[in-house]
Backbone bond lengths (Angstrom), bond angles and torsions (degrees), N, CA, C in turn:
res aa  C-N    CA-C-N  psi(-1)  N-CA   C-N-CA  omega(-1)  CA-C   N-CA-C  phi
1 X - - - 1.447 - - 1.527 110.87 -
2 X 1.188 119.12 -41.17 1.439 122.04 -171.08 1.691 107.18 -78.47
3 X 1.037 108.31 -26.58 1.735 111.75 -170.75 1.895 93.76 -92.52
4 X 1.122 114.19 -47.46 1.571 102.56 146.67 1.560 125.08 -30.93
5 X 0.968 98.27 -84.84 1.690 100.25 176.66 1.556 102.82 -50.11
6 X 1.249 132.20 -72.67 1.983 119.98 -176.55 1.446 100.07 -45.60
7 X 0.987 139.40 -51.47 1.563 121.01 158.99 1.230 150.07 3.11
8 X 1.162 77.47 -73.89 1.731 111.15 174.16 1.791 110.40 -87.52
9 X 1.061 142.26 -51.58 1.237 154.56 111.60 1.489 89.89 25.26
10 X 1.062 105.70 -98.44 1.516 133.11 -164.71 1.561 115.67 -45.12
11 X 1.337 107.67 -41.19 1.668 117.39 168.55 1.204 117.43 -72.29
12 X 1.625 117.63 -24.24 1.023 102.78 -178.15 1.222 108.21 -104.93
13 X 0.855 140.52 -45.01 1.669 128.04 160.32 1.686 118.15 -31.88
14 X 1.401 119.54 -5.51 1.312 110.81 -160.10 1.819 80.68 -107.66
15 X 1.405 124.44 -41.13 1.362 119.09 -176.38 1.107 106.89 -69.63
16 X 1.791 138.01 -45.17 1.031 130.82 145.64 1.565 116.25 -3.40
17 X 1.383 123.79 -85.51 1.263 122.28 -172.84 0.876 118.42 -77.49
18 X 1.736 136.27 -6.98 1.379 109.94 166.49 1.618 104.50 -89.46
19 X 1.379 126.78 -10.90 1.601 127.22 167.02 1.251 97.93 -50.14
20 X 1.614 120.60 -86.45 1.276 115.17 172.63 1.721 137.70 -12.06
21 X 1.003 105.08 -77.09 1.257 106.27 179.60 1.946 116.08 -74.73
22 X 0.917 124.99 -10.17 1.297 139.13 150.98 2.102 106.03 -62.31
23 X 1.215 124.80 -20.05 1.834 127.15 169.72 1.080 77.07 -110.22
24 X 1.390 160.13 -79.57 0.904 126.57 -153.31 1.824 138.67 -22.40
25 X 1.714 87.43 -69.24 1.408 120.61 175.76 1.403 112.78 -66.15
26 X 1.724 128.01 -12.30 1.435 111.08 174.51 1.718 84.09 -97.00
27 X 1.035 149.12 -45.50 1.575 141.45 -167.03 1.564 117.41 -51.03
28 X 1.100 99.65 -41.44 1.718 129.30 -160.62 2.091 88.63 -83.18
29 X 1.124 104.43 -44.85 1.962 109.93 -170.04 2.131 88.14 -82.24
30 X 1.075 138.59 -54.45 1.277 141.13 -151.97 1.374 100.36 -84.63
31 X 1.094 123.84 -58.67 1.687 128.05 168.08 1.638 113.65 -38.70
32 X 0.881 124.18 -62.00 1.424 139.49 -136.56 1.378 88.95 -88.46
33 X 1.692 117.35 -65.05 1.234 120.55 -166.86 1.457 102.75 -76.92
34 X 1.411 139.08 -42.55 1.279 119.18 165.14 1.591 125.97 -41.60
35 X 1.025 106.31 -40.77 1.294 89.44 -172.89 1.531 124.32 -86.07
36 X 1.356 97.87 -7.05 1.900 86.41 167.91 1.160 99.24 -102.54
37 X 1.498 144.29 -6.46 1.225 125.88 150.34 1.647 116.76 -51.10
38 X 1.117 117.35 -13.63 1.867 106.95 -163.73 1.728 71.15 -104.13
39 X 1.068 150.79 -12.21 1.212 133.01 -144.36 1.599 82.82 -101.84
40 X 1.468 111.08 -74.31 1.731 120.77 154.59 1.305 102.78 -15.67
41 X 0.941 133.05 -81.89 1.759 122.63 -161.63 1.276 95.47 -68.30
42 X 0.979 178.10 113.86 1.726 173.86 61.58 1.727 90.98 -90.68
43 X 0.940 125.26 -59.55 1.593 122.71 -174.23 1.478 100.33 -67.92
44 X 1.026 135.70 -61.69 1.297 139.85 -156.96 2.003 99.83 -61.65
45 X 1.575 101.75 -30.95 1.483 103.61 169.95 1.138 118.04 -57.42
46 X 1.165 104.71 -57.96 1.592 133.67 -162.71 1.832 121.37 -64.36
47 X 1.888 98.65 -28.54 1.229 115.62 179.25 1.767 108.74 -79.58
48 X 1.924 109.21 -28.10 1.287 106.01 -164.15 1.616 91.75 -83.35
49 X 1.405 108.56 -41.19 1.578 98.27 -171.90 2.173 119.38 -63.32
50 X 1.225 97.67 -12.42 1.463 109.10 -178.76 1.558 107.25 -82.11
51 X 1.602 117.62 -29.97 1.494 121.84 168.25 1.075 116.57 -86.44
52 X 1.636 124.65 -30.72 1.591 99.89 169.04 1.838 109.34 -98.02
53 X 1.173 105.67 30.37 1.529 97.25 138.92 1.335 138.28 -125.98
54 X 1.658 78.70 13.46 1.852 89.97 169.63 1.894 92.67 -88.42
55 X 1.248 123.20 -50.03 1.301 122.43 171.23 1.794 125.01 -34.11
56 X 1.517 94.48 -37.39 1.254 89.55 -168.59 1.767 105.88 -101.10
57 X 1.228 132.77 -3.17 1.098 151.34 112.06 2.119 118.67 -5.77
58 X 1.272 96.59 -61.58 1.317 99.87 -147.71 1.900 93.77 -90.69
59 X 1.842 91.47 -16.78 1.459 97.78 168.07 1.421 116.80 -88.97
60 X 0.766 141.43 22.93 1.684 154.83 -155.49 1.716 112.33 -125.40
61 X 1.989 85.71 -54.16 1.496 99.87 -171.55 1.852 103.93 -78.56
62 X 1.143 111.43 -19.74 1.454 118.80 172.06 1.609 98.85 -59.73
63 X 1.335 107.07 -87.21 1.468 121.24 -174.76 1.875 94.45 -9.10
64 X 1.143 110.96 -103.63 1.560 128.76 151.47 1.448 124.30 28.24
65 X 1.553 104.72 -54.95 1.706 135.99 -175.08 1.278 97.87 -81.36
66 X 1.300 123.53 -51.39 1.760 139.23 -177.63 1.740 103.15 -45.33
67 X 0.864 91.80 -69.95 2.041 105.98 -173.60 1.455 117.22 -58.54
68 X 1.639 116.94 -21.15 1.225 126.49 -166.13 1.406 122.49 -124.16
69 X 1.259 132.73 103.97 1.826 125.51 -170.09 1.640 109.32 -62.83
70 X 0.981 116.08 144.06 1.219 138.27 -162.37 1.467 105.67 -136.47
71 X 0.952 125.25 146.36 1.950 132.73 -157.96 1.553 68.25 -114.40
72 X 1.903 103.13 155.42 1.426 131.43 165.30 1.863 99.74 -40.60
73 X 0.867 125.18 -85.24 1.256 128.13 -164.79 1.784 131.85 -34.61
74 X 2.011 79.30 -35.53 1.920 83.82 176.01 1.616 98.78 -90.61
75 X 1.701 133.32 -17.45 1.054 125.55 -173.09 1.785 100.16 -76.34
76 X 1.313 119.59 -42.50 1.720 118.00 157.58 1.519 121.43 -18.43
77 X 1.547 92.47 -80.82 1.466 118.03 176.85 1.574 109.18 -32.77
78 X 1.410 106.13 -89.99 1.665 114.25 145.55 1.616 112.69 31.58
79 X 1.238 88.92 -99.55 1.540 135.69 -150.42 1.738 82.88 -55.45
80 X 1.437 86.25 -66.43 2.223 95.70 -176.03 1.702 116.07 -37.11
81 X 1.536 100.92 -56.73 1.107 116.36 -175.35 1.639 110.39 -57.95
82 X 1.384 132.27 -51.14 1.128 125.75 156.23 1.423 148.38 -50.59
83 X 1.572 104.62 -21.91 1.542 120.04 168.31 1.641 100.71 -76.28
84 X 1.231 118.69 -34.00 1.305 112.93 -175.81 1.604 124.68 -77.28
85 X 1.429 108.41 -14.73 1.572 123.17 151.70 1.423 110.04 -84.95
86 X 1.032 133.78 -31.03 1.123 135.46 -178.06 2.114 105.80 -63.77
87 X 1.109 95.62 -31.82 1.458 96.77 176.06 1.503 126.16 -92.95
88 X 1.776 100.09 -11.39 1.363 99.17 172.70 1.677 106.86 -72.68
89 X 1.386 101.18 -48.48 1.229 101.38 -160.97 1.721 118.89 -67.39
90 X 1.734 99.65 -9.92 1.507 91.13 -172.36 1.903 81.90 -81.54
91 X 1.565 146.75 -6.14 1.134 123.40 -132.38 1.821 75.45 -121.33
92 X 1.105 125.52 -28.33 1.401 125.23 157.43 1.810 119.25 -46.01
93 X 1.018 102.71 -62.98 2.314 102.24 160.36 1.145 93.21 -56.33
94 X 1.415 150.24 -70.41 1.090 136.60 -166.95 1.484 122.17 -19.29
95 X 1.689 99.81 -77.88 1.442 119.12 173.85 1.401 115.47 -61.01
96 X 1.619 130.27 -6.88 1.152 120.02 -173.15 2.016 86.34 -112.70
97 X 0.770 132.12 -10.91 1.368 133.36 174.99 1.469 93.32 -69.37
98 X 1.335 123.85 -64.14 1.423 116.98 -157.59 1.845 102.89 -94.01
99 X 0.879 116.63 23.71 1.280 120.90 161.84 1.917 111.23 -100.34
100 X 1.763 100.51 -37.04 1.408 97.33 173.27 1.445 100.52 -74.46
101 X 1.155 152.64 -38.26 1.235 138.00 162.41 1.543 132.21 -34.88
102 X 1.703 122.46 -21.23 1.081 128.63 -110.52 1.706 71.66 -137.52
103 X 1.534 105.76 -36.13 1.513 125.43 166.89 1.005 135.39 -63.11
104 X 1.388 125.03 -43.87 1.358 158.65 165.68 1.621 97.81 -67.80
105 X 1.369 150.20 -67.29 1.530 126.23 145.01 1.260 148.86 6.28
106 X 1.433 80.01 -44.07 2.279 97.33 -160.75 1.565 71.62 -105.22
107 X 1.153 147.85 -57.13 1.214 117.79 -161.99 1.495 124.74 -71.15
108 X 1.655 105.19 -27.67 1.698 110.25 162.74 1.320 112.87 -42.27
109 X 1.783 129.08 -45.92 1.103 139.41 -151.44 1.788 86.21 -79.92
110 X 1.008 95.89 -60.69 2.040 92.08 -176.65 1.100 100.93 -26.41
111 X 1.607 114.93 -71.95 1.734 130.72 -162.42 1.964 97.18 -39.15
112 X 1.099 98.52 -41.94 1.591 94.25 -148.43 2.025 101.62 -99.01
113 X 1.187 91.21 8.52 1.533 100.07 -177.15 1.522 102.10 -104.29
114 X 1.383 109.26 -50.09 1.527 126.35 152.30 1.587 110.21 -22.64
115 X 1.079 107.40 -89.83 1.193 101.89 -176.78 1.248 135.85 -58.65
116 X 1.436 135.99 -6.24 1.128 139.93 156.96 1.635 106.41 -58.43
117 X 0.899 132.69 -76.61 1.899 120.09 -179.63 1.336 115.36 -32.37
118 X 1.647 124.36 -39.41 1.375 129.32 -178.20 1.337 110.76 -60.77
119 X 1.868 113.38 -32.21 1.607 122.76 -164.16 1.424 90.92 -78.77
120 X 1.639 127.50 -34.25 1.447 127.28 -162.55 1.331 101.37 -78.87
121 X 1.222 129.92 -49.51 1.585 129.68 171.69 1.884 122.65 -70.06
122 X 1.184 94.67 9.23 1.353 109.79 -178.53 2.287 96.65 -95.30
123 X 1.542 90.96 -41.44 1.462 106.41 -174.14 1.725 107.14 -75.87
124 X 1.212 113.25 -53.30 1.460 129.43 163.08 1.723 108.10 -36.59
125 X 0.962 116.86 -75.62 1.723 113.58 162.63 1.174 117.64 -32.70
126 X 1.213 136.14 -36.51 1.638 142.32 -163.96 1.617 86.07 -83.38
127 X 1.166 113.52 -69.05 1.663 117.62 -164.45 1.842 114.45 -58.70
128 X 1.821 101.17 -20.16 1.619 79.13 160.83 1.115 123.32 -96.66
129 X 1.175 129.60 16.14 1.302 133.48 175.53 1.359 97.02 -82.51
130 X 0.898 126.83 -48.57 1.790 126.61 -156.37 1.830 91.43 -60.50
C-alpha cells in the first residue's frame, strides 16, 4: 500500500515538474527573444529610413549642382563630400541587413526553445499512462 501510494506520489510530482518547467521554458524563450526582436526591428526601421534620406538628400544636392556652375575645386569638394554619404548610407543597410539576420536567430531560438516543453509534455503523457 505504501509503495503504491510513493508511486503515485512520485509520478506525480515528477509531471508536476516537467509541466512546470516546460511554462517555464516557453515564457523565459518568448519573452526574452521577443522583445529584442521588436527592439531589432525599431533600429533596423530607423536605420533604413536614415539611408533613404541620406539618398534622397544626395539626390536633391545633385539636382542643385546641375543648375549651378561650380569651378573644378568645389565640383572636387562636391564629389568627396558625397561619396562620403554615399558610404554612410550604403553602411546604414549594412547594419540594418545584419540586424535582420540577427532577427531571424532570436526567432530560430524561440522555434527551438518552443519546442522543448512540447518534447517534455510529449514525455509527461507517456508517464501517465504507465
Amino acid at each position: 500500500m505504501i509503495r503504491a501510494l510513493a508511486k503515485f506520489w512520485a509520478k506525480r510530482r515528477y509531471i508536476w515538474k516537467q509541466e512546470f518547467e516546460a511554462a517555464i521554458t516557453k515564457i523565459n524563450a518568448s519573452s526574452a527573444a521577443s522583445a529584442r526582436a521588436i527592439e531589432k526591428r525599431l533600429l533596423v526601421a530607423r536605420l533604413h529610413a536614415q539611408a533613404d534620406a541620406i539618398d534622397q538628400s544626395i539626390k536633391n544636392v545633385a539636382e542643385d549642382e546641375t543648375k549651378k556652375e561650380m569651378t573644378g575645386q568645389e565640383k572636387y569638394e562636391s564629389d568627396r563630400e558625397r561619396r562620403e554619404v554615399e558610404k554612410m548610407s550604403v553602411d546604414y543597410r549594412a547594419q540594418a541587413k545584419q540586424l535582420e539576420t540577427d532577427i531571424q536567430g532570436h526567432e530560430d531560438t524561440v522555434k527551438a526553445f518552443t519546442k522543448q516543453p512540447a518534447q517534455g509534455r510529449e514525455f509527461v503523457d507517456l508517464l501517465r499512462k504507465l
